[in-house]
C-alpha positions in Angstrom: -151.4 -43.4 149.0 -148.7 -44.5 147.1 -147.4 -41.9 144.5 -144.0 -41.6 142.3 -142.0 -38.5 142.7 -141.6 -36.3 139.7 -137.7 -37.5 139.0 -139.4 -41.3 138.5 -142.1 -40.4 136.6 -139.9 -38.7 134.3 -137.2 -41.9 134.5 -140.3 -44.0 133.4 -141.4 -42.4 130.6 -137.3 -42.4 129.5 -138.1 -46.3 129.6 -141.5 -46.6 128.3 -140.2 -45.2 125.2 -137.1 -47.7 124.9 -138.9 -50.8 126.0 -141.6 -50.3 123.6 -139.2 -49.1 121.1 -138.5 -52.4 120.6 -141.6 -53.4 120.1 -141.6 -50.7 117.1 -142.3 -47.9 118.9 -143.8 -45.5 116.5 -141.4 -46.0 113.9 -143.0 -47.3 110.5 -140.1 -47.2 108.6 -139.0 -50.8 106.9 -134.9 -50.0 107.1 -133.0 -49.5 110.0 -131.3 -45.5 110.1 -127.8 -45.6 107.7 -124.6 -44.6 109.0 -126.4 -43.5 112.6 -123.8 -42.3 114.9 -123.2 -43.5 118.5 -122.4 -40.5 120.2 -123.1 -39.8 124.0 -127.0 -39.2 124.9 -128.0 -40.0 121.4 -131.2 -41.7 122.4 -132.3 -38.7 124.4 -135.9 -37.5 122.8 -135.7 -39.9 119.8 -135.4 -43.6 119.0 -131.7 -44.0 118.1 -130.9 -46.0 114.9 -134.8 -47.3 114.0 -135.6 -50.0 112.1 -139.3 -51.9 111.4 -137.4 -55.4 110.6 -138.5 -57.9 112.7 -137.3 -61.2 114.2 -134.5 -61.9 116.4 -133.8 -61.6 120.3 -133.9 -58.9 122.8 -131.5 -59.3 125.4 -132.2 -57.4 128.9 -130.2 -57.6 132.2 -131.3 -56.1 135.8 -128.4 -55.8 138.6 -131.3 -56.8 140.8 -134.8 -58.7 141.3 -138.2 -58.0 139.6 -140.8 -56.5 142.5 -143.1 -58.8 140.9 -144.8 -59.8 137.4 -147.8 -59.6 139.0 -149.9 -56.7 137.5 -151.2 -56.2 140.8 -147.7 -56.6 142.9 -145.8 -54.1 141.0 -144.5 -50.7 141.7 -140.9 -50.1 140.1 -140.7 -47.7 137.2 -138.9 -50.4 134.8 -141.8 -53.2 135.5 -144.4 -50.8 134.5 -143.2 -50.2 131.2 -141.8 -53.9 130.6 -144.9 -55.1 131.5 -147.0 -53.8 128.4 -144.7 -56.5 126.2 -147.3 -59.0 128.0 -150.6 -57.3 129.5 -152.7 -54.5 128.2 -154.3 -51.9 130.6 -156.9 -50.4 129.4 -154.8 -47.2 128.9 -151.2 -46.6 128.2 -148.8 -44.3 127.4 -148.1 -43.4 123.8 -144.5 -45.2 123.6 -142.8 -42.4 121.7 -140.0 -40.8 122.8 -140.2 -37.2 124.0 -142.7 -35.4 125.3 -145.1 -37.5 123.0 -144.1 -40.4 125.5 -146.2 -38.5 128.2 -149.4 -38.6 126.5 -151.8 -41.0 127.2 -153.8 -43.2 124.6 -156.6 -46.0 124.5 -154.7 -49.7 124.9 -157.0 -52.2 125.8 -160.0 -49.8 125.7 -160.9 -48.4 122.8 -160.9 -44.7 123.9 -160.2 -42.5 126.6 -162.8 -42.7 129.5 -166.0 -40.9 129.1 -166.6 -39.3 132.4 -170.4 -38.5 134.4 -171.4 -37.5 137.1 -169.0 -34.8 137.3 -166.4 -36.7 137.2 -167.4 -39.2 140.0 -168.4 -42.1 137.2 -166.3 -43.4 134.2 -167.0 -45.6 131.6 -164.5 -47.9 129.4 -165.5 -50.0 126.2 -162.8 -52.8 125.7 -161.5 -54.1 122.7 -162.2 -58.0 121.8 -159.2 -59.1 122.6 -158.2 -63.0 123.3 -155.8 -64.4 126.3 -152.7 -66.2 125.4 -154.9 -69.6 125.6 -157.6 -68.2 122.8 -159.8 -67.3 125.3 -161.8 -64.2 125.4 -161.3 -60.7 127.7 -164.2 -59.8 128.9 -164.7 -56.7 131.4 -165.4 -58.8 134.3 -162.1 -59.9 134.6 -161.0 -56.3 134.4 -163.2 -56.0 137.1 -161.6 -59.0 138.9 -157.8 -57.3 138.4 -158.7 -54.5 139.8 -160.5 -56.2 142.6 -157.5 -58.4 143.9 -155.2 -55.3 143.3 -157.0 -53.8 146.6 -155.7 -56.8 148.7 -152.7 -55.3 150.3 -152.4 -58.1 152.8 -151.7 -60.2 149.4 -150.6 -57.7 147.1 -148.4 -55.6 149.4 -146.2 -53.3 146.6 -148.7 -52.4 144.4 -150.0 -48.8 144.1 -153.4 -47.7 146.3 -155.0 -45.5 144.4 -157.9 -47.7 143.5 -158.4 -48.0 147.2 -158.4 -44.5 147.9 -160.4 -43.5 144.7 -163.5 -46.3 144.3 -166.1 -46.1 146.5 -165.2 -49.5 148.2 -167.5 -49.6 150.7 -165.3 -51.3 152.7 -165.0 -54.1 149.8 -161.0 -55.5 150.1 -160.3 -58.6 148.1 -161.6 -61.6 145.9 -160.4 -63.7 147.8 -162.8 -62.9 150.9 -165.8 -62.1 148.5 -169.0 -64.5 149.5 -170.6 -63.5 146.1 -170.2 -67.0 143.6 -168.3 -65.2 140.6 -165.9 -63.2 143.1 -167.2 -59.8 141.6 -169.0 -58.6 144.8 -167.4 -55.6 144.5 -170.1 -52.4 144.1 -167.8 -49.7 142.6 -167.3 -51.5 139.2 -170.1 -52.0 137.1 -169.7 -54.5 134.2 -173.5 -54.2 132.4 -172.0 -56.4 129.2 -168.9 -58.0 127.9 -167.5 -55.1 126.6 -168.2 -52.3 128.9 -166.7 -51.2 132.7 -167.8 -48.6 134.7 -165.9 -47.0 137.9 -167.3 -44.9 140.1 -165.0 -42.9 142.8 -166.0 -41.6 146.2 -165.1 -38.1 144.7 -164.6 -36.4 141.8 -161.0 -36.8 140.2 -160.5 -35.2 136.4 -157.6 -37.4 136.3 -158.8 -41.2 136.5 -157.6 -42.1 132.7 -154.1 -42.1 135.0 -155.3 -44.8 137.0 -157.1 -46.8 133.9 -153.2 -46.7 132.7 -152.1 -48.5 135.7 -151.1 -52.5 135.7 -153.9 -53.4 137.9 -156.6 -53.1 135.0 -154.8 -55.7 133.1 -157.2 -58.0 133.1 -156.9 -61.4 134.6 -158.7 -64.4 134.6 -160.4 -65.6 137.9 -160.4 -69.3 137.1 -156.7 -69.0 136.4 -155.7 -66.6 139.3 -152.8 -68.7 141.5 -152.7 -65.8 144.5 -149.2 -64.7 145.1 -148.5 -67.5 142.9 -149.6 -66.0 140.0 -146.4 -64.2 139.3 -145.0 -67.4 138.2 -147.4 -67.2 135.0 -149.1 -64.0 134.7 -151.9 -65.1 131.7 -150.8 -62.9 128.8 -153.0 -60.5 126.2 -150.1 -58.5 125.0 -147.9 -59.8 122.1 -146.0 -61.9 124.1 -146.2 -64.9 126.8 -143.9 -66.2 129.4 -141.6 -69.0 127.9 -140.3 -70.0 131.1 -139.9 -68.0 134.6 -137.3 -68.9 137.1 -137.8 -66.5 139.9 -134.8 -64.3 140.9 -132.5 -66.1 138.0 -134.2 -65.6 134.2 -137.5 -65.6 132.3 -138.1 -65.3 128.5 -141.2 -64.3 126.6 -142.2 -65.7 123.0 -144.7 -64.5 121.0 -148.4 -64.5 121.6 -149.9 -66.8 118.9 -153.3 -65.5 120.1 -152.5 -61.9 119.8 -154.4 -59.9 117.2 -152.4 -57.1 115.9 -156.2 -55.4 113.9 -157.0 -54.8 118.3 -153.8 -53.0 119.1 -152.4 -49.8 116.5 -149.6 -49.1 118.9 -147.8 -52.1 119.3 -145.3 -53.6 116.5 -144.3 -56.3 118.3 -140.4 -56.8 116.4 -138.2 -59.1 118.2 -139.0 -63.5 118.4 -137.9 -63.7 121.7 -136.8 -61.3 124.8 -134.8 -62.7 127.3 -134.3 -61.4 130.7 -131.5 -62.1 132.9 -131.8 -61.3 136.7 -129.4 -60.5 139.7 -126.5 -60.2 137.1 -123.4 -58.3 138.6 -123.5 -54.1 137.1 -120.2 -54.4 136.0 -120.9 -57.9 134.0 -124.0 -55.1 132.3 -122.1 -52.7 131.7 -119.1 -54.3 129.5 -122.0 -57.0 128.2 -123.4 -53.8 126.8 -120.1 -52.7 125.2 -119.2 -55.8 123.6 -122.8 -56.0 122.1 -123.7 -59.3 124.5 -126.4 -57.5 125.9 -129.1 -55.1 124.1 -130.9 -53.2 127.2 -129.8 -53.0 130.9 -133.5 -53.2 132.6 -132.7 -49.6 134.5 -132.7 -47.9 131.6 -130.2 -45.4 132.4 -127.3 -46.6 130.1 -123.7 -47.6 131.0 -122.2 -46.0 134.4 -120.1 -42.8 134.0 -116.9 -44.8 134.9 -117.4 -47.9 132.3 -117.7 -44.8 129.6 -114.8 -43.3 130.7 -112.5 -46.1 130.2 -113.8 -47.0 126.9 -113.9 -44.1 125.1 -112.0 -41.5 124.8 -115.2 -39.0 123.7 -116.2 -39.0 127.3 -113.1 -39.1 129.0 -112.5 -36.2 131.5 -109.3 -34.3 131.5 -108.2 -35.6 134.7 -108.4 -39.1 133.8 -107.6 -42.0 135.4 -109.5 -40.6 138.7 -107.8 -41.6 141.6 -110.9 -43.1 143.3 -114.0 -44.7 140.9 -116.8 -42.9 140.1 -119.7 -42.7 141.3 -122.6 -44.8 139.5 -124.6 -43.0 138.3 -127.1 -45.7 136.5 -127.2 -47.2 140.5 -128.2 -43.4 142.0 -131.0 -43.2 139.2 -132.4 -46.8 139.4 -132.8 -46.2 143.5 -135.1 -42.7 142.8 -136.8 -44.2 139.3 -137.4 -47.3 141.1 -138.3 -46.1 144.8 -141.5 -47.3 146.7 -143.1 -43.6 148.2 -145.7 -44.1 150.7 
């Protein structure tokens, strides 16, 4: 099974709460914070200088590639969180900073699942919510992300805990499913449009945390492309792919089709959010100084070194160092954003 070590799940819910701060986070203010002061750290356990005022662009950098856009491809701490700007799982995280950002809450469902069977059945009602194209989610294609999400020979860096949970019956992928509509598998029940029902090989107290997971965002099968679907996932979230240039730049717009009355958590502030992709650290780093840049995709803020030589706040009493220091932004991306088997 694929898990996250402590250390990443904390360095994602850092994230959650700063990507989805800009999507309002819980702030419901209509002025941005006066005279806020930049000081060291001062977006630890709060949202630093809020504001409700919306429009404009959101500028993100990574210093390396995406894993994948696929809901069902993706593993790194950083994609999970970016990815609720365009899909809705049918839980998420609240995305407030704190420990309020470790609390889980309905998204695309409309509650919490309502567990049976001791614990071995659980049952979601979804929201009626529209794809990017004015189409309808129904639960079937729930059904048919979590279904292509077990396909590991397709889907290699995804998590597994769907496959180690459901009772599969030796069920593995859509793609090899003899049944017409794809949705042969036996451990997801969909008895109407609106309702999904799981049922796991054992008893787990715990399965909301897999309902929060990228592989429920639903997907449509007549639109699913295979590993090519990365290229344009089908968005229900606020926002839709623009364009997507693998391993160089995609941008998101909004979601004409979204309906804010279906989700109470999202504020969805900026136009447009840009993402730029394989850019040098250094180029973030002083992009991020000079105000060029509004997020660096890691999440862990400017390197120790950068700081050092632009403030003078920061700067330790034996400055200059005689050799660089150490990154710490890179040390904490490679635990936040490692793959555990």
């Amino acid at each position: 099974m694929r898990r996250r070590p402590a250390v990443a799940a904390v360095a994602a819910g850092a994230a959650l709460a700063l990507a989805l701060a800009g999507c309002g986070g819980g702030n419901t203010s209509t002025t941005t914070t006066k005279n806020a002061e930049a000081i060291y750290n001062a977006g630890v356990g709060k949202v630093f200088n809020p504001s409700s005022a919306k429009g404009g662009t959101l500028r993100f950098a990574n210093s390396g590639d995406w894993d994948s856009l696929d809901p069902a491809d993706t593993y790194y701490a950083y994609s999970w969180d970016f990815i609720r700007f365009y899909g809705r799982s049918l839980v998420m995280f609240d995305p407030k900073p704190g420990a309020d950002g470790t609390k889980l809450i309905p998204d695309l469902a409309e509650s919490l699942g309502k567990p049976s069977d001791d614990a071995k059945t659980w049952t979601y009602k979804i929201r009626k919510v529209k794809y990017e194209d004015g189409t309808p989610v129904t639960s079937k294609d729930v059904k048919y992300a979590v279904e292509r999400s077990l396909d590991k020979d397709t889907f290699p860096n995804g998590p597994t805990y769907f496959n180690d949970f459901l009772d599969t019956k030796g069920y593995t992928s859509p793609y090899k499913d003899t049944s017409p509509d794809k949705l042969g598998l036996k451990a997801i029940d969909t008895p109407d449009d609106q309702t999904i029902v799981f049922h796991l090989k054992t008893a787990f107290s715990g399965f909301d945390y897999f309902a929060m997971l990228p592989s429920t965002i639903p997907v449509p099968a007549g639109k699913d492309t295979g590993t090519k679907y990365k290229e344009h996932v089908v968005s229900t979230g606020p926002y839709k792919f623009e364009s997507n240039n693998l391993g160089k730049n995609f941008a998101l717009v909004r979601n004409e089709n979204w309906d804010p009355s279906t989700d109470p958590t999202r504020k969805a502030l900026p136009d447009r959010i840009e993402v730029s992709l394989n850019v040098n650290a250094d180029d973030i780093d002083n992009r991020l100084i000079s105000g060029d840049l509004d997020v660096d995709v890691a999440g862990t803020g400017v390197r120790t070194w950068r700081r050092w030589t632009t403030s003078t706040a920061v700067r330790p009493s034996n400055w200059p160092p005689t050799t660089r220091a150490t990154s710490g932004r890179t040390a904490a991306s490679r635990v936040a954003t490692s793959r555990r088997a």
